[in-house]
C-alpha positions as CSV (number, residue, x, y, z in Angstrom):
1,X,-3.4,-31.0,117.3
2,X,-3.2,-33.3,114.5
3,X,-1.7,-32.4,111.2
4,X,-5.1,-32.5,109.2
5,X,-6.7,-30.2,111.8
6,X,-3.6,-27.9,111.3
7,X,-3.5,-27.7,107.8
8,X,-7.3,-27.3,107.4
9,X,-6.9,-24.1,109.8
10,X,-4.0,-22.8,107.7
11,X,-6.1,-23.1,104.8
12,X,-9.1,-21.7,106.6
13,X,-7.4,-18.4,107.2
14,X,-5.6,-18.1,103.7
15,X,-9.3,-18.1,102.1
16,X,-10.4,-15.6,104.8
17,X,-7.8,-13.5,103.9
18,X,-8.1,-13.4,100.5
19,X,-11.9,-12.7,100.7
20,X,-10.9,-9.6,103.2
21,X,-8.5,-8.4,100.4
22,X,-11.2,-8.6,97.3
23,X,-13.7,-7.1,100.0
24,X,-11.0,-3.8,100.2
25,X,-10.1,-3.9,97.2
26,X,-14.1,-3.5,96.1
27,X,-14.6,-1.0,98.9
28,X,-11.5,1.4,97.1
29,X,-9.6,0.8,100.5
30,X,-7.0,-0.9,99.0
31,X,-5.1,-1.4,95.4
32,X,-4.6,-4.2,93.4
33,X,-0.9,-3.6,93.1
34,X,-1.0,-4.0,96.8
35,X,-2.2,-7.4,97.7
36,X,0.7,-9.8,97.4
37,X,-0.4,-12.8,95.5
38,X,0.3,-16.2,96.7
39,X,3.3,-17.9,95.1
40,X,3.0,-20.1,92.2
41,X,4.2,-23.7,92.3
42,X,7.2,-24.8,90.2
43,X,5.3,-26.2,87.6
44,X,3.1,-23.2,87.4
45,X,5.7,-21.0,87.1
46,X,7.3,-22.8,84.1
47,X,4.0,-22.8,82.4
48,X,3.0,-19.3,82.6
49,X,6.3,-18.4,81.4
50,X,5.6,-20.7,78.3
51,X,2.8,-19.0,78.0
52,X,4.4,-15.5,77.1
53,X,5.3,-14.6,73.9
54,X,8.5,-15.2,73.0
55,X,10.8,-12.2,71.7
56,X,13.8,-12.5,70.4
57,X,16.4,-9.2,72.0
58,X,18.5,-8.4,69.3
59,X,22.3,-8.4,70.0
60,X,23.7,-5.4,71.7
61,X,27.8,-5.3,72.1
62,X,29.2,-4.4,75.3
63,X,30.5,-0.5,76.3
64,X,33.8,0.0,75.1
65,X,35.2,3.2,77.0
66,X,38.3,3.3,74.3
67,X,37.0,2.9,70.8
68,X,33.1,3.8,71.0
69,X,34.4,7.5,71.2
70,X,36.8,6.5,68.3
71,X,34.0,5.5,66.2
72,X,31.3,7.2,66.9
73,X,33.9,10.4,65.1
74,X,32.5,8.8,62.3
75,X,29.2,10.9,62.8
76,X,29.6,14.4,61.6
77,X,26.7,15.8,62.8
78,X,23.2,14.0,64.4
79,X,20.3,16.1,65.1
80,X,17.2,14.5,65.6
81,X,15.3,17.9,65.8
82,X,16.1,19.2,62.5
83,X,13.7,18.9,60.1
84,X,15.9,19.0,56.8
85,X,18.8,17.5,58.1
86,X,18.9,14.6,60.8
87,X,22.0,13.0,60.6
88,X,25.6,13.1,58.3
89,X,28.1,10.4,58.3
90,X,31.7,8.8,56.9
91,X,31.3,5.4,55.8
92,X,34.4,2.9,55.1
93,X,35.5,-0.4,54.5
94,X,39.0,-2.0,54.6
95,X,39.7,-5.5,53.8
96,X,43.0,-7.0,53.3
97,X,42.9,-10.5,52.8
98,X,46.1,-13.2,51.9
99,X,45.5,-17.0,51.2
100,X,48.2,-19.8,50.9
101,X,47.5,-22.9,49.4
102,X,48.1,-25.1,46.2
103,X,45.8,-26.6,43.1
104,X,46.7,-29.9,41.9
105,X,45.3,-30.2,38.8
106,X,44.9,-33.7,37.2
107,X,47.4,-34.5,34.2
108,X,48.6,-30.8,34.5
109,X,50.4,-30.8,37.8
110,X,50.0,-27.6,40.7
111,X,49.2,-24.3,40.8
112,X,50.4,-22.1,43.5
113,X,47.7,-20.2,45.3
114,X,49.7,-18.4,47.8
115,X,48.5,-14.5,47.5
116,X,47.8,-11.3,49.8
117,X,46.6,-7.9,48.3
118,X,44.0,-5.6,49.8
119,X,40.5,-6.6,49.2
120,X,38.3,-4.2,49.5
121,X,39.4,-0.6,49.8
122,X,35.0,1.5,50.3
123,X,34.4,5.3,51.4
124,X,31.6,6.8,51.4
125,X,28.9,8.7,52.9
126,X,25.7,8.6,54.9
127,X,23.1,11.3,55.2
128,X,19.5,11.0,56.8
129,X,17.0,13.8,55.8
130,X,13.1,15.1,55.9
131,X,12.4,12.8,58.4
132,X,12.1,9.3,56.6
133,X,14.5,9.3,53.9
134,X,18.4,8.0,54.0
135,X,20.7,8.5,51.2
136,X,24.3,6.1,50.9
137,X,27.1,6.9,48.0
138,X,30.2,4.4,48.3
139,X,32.9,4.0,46.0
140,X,35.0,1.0,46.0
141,X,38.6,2.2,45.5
142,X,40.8,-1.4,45.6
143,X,42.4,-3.0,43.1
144,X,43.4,-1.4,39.5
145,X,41.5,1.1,37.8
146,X,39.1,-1.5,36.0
147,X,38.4,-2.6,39.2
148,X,37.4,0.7,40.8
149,X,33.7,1.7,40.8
150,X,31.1,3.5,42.4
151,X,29.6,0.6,44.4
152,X,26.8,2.3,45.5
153,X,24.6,5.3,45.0
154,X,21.2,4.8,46.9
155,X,18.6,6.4,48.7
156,X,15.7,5.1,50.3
157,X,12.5,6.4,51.4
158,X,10.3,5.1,54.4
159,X,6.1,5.4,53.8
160,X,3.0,5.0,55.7
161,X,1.7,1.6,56.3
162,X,5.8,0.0,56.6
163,X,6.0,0.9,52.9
164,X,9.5,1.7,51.8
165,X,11.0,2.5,47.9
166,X,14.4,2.0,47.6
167,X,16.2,3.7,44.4
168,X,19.4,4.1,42.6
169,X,22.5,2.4,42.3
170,X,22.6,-0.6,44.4
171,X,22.2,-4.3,44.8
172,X,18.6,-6.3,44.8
173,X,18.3,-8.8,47.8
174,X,19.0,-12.1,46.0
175,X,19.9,-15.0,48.6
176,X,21.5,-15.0,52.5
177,X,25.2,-14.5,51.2
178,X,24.1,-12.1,48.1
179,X,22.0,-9.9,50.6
180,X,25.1,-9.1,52.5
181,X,27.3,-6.4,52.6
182,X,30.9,-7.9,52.7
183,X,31.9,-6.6,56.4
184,X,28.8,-9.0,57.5
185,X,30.0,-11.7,56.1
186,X,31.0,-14.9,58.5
187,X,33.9,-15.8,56.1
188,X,36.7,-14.3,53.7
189,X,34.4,-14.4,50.8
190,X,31.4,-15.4,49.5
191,X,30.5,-19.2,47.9
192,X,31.4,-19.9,44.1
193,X,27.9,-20.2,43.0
194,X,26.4,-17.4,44.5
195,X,29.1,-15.0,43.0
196,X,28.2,-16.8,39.7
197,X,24.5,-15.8,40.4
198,X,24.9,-12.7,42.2
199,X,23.3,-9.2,40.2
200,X,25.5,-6.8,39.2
201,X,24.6,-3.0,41.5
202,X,22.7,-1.2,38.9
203,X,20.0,1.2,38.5
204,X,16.8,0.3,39.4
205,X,14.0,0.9,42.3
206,X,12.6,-1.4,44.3
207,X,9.2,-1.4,47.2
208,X,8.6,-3.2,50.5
209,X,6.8,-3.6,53.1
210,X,6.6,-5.2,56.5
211,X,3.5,-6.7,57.4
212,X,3.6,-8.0,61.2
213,X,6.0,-11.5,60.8
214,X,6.0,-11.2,56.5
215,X,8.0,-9.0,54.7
216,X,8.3,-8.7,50.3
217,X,9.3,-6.9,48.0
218,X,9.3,-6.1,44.2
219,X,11.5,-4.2,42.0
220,X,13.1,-3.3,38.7
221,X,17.1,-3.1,37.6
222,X,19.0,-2.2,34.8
223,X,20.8,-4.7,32.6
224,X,23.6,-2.0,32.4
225,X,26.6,-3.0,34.2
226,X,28.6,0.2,34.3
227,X,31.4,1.0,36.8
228,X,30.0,4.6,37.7
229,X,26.6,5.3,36.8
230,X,24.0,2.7,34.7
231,X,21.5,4.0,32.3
232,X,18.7,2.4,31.6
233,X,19.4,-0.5,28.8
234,X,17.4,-3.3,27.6
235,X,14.3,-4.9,29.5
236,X,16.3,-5.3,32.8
237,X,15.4,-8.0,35.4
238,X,12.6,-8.2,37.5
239,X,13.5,-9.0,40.9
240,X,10.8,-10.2,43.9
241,X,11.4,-11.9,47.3
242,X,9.4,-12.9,50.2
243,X,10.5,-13.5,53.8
244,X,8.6,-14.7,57.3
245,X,10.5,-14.0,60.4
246,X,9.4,-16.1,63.8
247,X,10.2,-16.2,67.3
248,X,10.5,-19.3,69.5
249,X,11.3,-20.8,73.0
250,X,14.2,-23.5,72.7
251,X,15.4,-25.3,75.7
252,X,16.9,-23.4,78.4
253,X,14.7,-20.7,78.4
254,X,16.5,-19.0,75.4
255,X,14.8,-17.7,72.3
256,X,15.5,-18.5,68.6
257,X,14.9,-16.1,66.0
258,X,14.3,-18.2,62.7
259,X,13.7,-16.2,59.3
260,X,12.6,-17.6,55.9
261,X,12.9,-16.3,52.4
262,X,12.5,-16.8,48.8
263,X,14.0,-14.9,45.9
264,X,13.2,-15.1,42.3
265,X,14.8,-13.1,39.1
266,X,13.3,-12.6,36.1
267,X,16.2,-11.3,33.3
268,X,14.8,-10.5,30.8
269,X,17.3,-9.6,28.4
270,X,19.1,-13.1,28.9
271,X,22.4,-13.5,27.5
272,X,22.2,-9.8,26.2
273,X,22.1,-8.7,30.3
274,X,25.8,-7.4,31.9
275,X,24.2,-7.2,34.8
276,X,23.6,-11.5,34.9
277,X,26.1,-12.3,35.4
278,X,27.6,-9.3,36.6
279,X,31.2,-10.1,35.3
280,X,32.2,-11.5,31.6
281,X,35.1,-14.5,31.7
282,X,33.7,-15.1,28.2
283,X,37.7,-15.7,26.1
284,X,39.7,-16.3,29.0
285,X,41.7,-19.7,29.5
286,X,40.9,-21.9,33.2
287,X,44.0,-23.3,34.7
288,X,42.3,-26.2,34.7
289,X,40.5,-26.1,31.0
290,X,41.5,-27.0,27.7
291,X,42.5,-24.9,25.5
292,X,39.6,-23.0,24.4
293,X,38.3,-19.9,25.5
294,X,36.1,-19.6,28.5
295,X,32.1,-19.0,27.5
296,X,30.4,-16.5,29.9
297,X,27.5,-18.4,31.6
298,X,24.1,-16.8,31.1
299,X,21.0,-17.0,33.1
300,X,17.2,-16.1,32.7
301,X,15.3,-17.3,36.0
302,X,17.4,-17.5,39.0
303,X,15.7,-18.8,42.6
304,X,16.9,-18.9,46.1
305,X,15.5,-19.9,49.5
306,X,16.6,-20.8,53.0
307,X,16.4,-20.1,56.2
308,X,18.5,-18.2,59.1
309,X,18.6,-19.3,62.8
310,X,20.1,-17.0,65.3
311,X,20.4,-17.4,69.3
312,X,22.2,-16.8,72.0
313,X,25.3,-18.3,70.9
314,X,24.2,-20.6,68.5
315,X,23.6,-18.9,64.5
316,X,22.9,-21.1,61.1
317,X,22.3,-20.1,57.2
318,X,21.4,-22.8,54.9
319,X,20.5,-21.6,51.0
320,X,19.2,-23.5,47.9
321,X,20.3,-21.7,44.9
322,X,18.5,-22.8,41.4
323,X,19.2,-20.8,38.1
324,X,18.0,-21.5,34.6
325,X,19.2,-20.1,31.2
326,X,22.0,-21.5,28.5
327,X,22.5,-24.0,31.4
328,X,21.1,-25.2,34.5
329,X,23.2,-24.7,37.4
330,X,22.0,-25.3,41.0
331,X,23.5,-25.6,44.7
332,X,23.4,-25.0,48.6
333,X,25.1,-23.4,51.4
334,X,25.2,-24.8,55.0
335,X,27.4,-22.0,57.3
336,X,26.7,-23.1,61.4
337,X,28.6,-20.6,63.7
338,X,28.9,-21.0,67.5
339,X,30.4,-18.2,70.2
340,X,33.2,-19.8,71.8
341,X,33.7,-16.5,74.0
342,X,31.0,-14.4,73.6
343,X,31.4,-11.0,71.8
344,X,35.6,-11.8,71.0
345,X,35.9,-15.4,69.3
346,X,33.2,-17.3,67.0
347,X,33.7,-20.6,65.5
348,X,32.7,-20.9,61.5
349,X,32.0,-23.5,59.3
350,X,30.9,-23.7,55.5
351,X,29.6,-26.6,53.0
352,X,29.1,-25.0,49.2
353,X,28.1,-27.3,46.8
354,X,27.4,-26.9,43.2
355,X,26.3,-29.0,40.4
356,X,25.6,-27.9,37.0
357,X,24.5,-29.8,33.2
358,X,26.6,-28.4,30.9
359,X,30.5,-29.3,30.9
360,X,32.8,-26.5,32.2
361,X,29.4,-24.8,33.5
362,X,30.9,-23.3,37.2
363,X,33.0,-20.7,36.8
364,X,35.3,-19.4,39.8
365,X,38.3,-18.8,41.8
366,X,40.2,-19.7,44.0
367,X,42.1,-17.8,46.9
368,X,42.1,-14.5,48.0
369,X,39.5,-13.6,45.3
370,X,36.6,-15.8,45.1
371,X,34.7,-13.7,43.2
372,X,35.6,-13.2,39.3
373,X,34.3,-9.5,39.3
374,X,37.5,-8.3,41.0
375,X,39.8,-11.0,39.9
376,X,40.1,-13.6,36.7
377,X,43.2,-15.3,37.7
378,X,43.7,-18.0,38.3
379,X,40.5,-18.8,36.8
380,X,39.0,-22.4,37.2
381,X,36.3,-24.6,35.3
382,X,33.9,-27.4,36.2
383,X,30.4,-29.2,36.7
384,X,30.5,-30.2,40.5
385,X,32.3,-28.3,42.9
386,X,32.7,-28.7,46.9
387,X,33.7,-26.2,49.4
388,X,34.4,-27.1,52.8
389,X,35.9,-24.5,55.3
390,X,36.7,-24.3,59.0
391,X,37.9,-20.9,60.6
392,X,37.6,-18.9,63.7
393,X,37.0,-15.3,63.6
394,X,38.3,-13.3,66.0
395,X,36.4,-9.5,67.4
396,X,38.4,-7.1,68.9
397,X,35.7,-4.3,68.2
398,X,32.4,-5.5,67.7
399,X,32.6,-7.0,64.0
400,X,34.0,-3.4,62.8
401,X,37.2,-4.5,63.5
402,X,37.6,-8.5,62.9
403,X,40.5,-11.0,62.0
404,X,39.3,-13.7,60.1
405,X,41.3,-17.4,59.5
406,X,40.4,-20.5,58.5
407,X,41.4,-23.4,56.4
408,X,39.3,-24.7,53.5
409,X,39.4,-27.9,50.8
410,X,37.7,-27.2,47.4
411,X,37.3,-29.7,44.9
412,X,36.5,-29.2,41.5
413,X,35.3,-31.9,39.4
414,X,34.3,-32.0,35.5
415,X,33.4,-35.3,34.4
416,X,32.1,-33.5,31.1
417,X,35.5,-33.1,29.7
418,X,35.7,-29.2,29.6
419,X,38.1,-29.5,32.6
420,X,40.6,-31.5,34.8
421,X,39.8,-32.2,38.1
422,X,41.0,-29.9,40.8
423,X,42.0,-30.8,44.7
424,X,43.0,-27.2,46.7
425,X,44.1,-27.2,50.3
426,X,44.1,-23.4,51.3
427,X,44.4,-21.6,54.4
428,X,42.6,-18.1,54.2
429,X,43.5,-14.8,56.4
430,X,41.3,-11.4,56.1
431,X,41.4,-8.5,58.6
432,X,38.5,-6.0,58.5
433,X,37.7,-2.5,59.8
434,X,34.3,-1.2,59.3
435,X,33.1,2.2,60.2
């Protein structure tokens, strides 16, 4: 028989059988989850699977048979059933971080850098009740007495329709690196300009809602800065943000979660606010200044957008920051990361960059504290400054318990005059438990 012949009879009987299936199937002698469809081609198969929408699977960390049952001690009590009481927990937050490095600045020689103290000493507590309401109180208990604060004193409520109010003391969303608690953080600390632009935790409230891919929100906070409990002073600062979050195929099959935002501040008590900036260097000397007094920068509209990329391995935050007031002061963030071994080493990298119009404009430090709300000294001055930093964090539970190293080169530029150039070579070390 010649092929033709043979082929036209194979085809023959596939139609016949397929007819005698819909035939049954019509009849109620058979099911449709019991006729075995014919398999698609290659090319088929590659298309239908484009054709399915993608969803991103949020991370999950492997079983650890030692410290899960360590951690999890951490919740006191968990009761779904209750209706008053759902869940009680200890919260906590240990950093202790050491850098080693030197300043040269020009026409005044170097300034050691080398430093280790601990960072960030948080307890607190966690309670979820009624159903749809959780309520946080941490204190922050590093450092000396001035230092030492309630850092946060929240509760948050969850509504019909993906409305939530959130109320208290606590920090507005302003920015990828300002929106993060410090144990989330890819590296020691965060950039100079967004601790220059970064609210104060104060008093205020604050409603979202999550509408399918959007999210915003809209709130009002306190221009009261104080350590333990704000009150309500001046006009505040009106803070607003919107976000779109989409999933995507990417080569490979994988799926890449990509999330936009943009944040705006409104202060409205200007230079009058402690809460913008959230830390006064107004009177202190820069290493690298004359010999003047620092002036406290001040700030009335303040703007940030970017976007976040996270994949299988593969993660990326880029942020434009933009803030107007006494001066104009503007900058971005590029932070790639990359899972070298999955779940136990990821690779970091960081580009800051800041500009600003006004001489002796950016205010910051360098070393183990990079942000002048814990620590003035040494204090430095400019109106460009570059960050670049290179580190490799190492997970040996999750990222609740994380080592953190990497080298980075700052320079600090101020062709203004209000400031001598500044080269630093430092190598930065943090370890971090979280619970």
């Amino acid at each position: 028989m010649k092929l033709p012949l043979i082929l036209a009879c194979v085809t023959a009987c596939i139609v016949v059988a397929s007819a005698n299936d819909a035939l049954d199937i019509l009849e109620g002698n058979k099911k449709v989850d019991d006729v075995a469809l014919p398999p698609l081609a290659e090319g088929e198969q590659a298309a239908a699977e484009e054709e399915k929408p993608a969803v991103f699977v949020e991370k999950e960390w492997t079983p650890n048979p030692v410290l899960d049952p360590i951690w999890s001690r951490a919740v006191l009590y968990d009761n779904e059933a209750n209706p008053w009481i759902q869940q009680l927990a200890i919260m906590g937050f240990f950093e202790y971080g050491a850098a080693w490095g030197e300043a040269e600045v020009e026409g005044a020689g170097n300034y050691d850098l080398d430093t280790n103290r601990v960072r960030r000493a948080r307890l607190g507590t966690r309670m979820k009740i009624f159903g749809n309401t959780e309520i946080e109180a941490v204190g922050e208990f590093a450092g000396d007495s001035e230092f030492q604060r309630i850092e946060r004193l929240k509760g948050r409520t969850e509504l019909p329709r993906d409305f939530a109010v959130d109320y208290g003391k606590f920090r507005p969303h302003f920015g990828i690196e300002g929106s993060k608690d410090p144990q989330e953080l890819l590296t020691p600390d965060r950039s100079l300009l967004t601790s220059m632009l970064m609210p104060a935790s104060t008093l205020g409230a604050s409603v979202s809602q999550k509408i399918d891919a959007w999210e915003w929100h809209l709130g009002w906070f306190s221009g009261d800065n104080d350590r333990y409990l704000p009150g309500f002073q001046g006009n505040g600062f009106i803070a607003a943000g919107l976000a779109y979050t989409a999933d995507e195929r990417i080569e490979g099959g994988g799926v890449m979660r990509t999330r936009w935002h943009a944040d705006y501040i409104n202060n409205m008590d200007h230079r009058k606010s402690s809460s913008l900036p959230r830390y006064d260097v107004g009177g202190l000397t820069a290493v690298n200044g004359p010999q003047g007094p620092v002036s406290n920068p001040a700030f009335r509209h303040l703007f940030s957008t970017g976007v976040e990329l996270e994949g299988d391995r593969f993660g990326f935050e880029g942020d434009f920051l933009l803030a107007n007031g006494d001066l104009n002061a503007w900058g971005m963030t590029l932070l790639p990361s990359y899972w070298i071994l999955p779940e136990r080493l990821q690779l970091v990298g960081r580009y800051h960059y800041a500009d600003t119009d006004a001489p002796g404009g950016l205010v910051g430090t360098l070393g183990v504290g990079g942000d002048p709300l814990y620590d003035t000294s040494p204090l430095f001055v400019g109106d460009e400054f570059h960050s670049f930093y290179l580190g490799a964090n190492a997970h040996f539970y999750q990222d609740k318990l994380v080592w953190l190293n990497g080298l980075e080169y700052a320079i600090m530029k101020d062709q203004g005059g209000a400031g001598f150039d500044t080269d630093a070579w430092i190598w930065h070390s943090a370890a971090r438990i979280s619970f």
